[in-house]
N, C-alpha and C positions, 0 to 999 in steps of 0.2 A: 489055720489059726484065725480066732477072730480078734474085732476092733469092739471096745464097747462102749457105749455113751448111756450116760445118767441125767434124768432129766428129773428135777423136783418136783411137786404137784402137790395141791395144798391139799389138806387131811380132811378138809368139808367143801361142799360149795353150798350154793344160795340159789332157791329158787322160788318163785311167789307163789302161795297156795293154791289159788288159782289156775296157774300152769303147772302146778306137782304132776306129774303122771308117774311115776315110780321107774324110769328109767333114765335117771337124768346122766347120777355115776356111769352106769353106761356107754350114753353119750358123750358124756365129756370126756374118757378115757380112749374111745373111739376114735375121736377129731384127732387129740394128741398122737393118736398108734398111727394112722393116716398119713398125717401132718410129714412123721419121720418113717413113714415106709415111701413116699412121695422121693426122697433122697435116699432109698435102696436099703432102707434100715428096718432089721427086723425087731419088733417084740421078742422078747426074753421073757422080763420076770418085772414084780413087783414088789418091793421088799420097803417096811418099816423100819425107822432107825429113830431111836429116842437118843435124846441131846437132855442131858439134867442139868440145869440153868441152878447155879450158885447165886443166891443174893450177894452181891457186893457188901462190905462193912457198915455201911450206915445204916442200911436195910436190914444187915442181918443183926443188929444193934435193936432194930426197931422191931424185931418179930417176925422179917419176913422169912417164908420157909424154903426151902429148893422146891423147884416146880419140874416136871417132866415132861417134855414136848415131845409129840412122836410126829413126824415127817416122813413122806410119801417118797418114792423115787423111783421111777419105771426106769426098767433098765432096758437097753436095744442092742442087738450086735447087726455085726456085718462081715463077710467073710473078709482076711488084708488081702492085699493087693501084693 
């Protein structure tokens, strides 16, 4: 049986044109997988989850619309103990 843990991870990151080299996602995915194999944790999966953000009353009075946010979440197991 496994343990699983979820780890959020934003949907873009930032990097200056300058230093673009086209592997940053990569790298920054890397560090994190690292990071929690470091404490015996494997990579899984990567899975997308959208959260539809309701305007509250005043806003949605004022025009505002639902907006759809998608968010990242590497998931890691580990065999129990």
């Amino acid at each position: 049986m496994y343990q699983y843990k979820m780890v959020q991870v934003p949907p873009n990151i930032e990097v200056q044109a300058k230093q673009h080299r086209g592997n940053e996602a990569a790298t920054y995915l890397e560090g994190i997988v690292n990071t929690h194999a470091r404490e015996n944790w494997e990579f899984y999966r990567i899975d997308a989850i959208g959260v539809n953000v309701k305007p509250g009353c005043l806003a949605g009075l004022l025009g505002q619309k639902e907006a759809l946010n998608t968010y990242y979440v590497v998931t890691f197991r580990k065999q129990s103990s």
